[in-house]
Every structure is written in structure tokens, then in C-alpha cells.
C-alpha positions as CSV (number, residue, x, y, z in Angstrom):
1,X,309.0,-110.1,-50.6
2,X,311.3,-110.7,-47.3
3,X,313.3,-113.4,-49.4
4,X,313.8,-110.7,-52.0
5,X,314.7,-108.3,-49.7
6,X,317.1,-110.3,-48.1
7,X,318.8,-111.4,-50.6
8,X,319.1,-107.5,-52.1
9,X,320.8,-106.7,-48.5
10,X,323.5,-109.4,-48.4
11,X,324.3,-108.2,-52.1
12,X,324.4,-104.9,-50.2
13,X,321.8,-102.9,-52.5
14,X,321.4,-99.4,-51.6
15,X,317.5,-99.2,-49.9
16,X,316.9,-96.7,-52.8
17,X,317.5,-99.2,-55.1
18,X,315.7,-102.1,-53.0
19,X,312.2,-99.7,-53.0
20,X,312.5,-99.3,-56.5
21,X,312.8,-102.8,-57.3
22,X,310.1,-104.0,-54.8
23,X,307.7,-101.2,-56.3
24,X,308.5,-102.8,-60.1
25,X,308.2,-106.2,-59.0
26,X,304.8,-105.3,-56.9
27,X,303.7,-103.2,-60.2
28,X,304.3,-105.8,-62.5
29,X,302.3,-108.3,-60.1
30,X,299.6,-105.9,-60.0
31,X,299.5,-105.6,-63.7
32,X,299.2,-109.5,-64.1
33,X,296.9,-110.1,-62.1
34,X,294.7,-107.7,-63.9
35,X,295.4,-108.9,-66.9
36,X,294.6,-112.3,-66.3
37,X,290.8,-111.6,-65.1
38,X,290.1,-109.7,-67.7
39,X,290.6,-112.6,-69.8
40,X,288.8,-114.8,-68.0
């Protein structure tokens, strides 16, 4: 998450932006990881 976040500052993303992105990206994790134990 830090690497991402860096790299979203030195690309100078608004920190609206940057929450959004790190909530989607933490969401979609989230959802992965339950999908794959329900599988197994």
C-alpha cells in the first residue's frame, strides 16, 4: 500500500482520488480472498 501511495503522490493524485483508489484496490483484495476459500 505505501509503494502505491507513493507512487500516486509523485504523479501528484489528488488524496481524494488516492482514498478512492486504495479503498477499490483494498475491496477487490477483500473480495478475492473470499472468493478463493470458498472454493476451497
Amino acid at each position: 500500500m505505501s509503494a502505491l501511495d507513493n507512487g500516486m503522490s509523485m504523479m501528484d493524485v489528488a488524496t481524494f482520488w488516492q482514498y478512492i483508489v486504495k479503498g477499490a484496490i483494498l475491496l477487490l483484495a477483500v473480495w478475492m480472498d473470499s472468493a478463493t476459500k470458498r472454493r476451497a
